[in-house]
N, C-alpha and C positions, 0 to 999 in steps of 0.2 A: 496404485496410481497416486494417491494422496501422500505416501511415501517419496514418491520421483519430486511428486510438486514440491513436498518441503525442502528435499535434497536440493531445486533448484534454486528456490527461497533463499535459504542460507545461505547458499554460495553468493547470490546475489548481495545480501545482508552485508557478507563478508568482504566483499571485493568494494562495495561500494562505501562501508566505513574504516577500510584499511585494518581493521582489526581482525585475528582467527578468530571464530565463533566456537570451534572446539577448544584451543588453548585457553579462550576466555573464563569457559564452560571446565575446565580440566580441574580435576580437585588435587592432583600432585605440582600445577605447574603455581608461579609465582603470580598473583593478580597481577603485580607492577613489571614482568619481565615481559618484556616484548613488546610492552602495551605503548605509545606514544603520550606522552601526555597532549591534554588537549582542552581547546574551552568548552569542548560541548563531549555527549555521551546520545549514544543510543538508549534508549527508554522502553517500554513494552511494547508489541504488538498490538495495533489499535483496531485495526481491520481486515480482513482480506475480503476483495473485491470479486464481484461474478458479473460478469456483461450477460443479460438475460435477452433473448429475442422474444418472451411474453411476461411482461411484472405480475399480470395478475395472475396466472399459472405459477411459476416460481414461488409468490407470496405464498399461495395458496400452499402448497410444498411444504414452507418450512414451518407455516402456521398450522395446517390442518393435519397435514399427516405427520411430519417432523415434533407439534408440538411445541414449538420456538414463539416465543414473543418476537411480534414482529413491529415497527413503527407503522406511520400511515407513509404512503408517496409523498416525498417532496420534490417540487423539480426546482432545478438549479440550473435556470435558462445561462448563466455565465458560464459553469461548464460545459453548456449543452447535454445534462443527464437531468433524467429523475432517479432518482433514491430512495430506495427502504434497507432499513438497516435492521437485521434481525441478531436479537441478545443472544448471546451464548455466556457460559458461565463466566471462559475468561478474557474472553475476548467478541466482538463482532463482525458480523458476514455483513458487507455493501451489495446488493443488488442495484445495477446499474444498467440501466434502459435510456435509449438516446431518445433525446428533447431537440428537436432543430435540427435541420436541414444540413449542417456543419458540427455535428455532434460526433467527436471522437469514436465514441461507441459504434456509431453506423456502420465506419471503417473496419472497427473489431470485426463485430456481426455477419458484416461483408465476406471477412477472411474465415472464420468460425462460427457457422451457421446453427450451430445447437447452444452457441455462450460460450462460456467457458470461466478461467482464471482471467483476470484483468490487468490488478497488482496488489500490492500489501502496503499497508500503514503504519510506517514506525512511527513512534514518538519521539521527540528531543526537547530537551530544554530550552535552547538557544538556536532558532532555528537560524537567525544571521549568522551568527558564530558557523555552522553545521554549514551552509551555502557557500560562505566563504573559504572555510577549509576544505571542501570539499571541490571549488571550481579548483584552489590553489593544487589540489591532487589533479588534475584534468580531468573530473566529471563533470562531465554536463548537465544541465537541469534544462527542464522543456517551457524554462521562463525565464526571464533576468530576472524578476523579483518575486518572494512568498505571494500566494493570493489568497483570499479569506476561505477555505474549506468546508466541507458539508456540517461542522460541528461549528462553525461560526471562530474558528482559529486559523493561523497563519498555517499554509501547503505549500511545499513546492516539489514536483516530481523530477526523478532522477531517470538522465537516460538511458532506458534499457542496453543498449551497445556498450554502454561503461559497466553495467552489473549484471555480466554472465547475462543476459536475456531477460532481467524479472524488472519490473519496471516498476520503483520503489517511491512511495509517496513519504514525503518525511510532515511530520505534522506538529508543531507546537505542542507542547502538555500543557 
């Protein structure tokens, strides 16, 4: 299963920054052939997202039995979520639980009553740069403008319908 979800991942990754993620990846093809040049790049994986219908069960999950550093609940009444974010070596998991009556999450929860995948967190440089090349390919973003992110840096989410189904948060470094 964790295999399908990456597979979908990628493809997402892929479609939504115009780049092959295996030719990228390929150690016989050329970095510069294929590649577009561009003002912005993809950057590492910052997060992947879980919509939880209980934080303190989940918490409890990845701290008790899992063993994972885990933060404390923050909520983010402007997303409508709270959040805890648990460390992993190379990256981090978002536990995400709706705040507010108009909280995204609800809707998820609604449709996926055990949680699930949400979406994932690239990094970029230039997240202007990244928006605007990106609308100019015709993806859509679920904002006209970055909005300040769980880490206190610029976000703006990509629309699922333009990236294969995964529905892609790109994040300032």
């Amino acid at each position: 299963m964790a295999s399908a979800a990456l597979k979908v991942a990628v493809a997402g990754i892929s479609r939504c920054s115009g780049v092959s993620l295996l030719r990228a990846h390929s150690t016989t093809a050329s970095p510069s052939r294929g590649v577009p040049a561009s003002l912005w790049k993809l950057g590492k994986l910052n997060h992947v997202a879980i919509a939880v219908p209980d934080m303190e069960k989940a918490t409890a999950l990845y701290r008790d039995v899992l063993g994972a550093k885990v933060s404390d609940r923050v909520p983010l009444p402007e997303h409508g979520v709270y959040t805890v974010f648990v460390e992993l070596g190379n990256t981090k998991l978002e536990l995400l639980h709706p705040l507010g009556e108009k909280s995204p999450i609800s809707g998820f929860l609604q449709k996926n009553k055990s949680g699930g995948l949400h979406h994932i967190c690239i990094e970029v440089e230039d997240i202007d740069a990244a928006v605007a090349d990106l609308k100019a390919k015709n993806i859509r973003t679920l904002s006209e403008e970055p909005r300040v992110g769980a880490h206190g840096k610029p976000v703006v989410f990509l629309h699922p319908k333009d990236c294969d189904g995964v529905l892609v948060e790109l994040e300032e470094a």
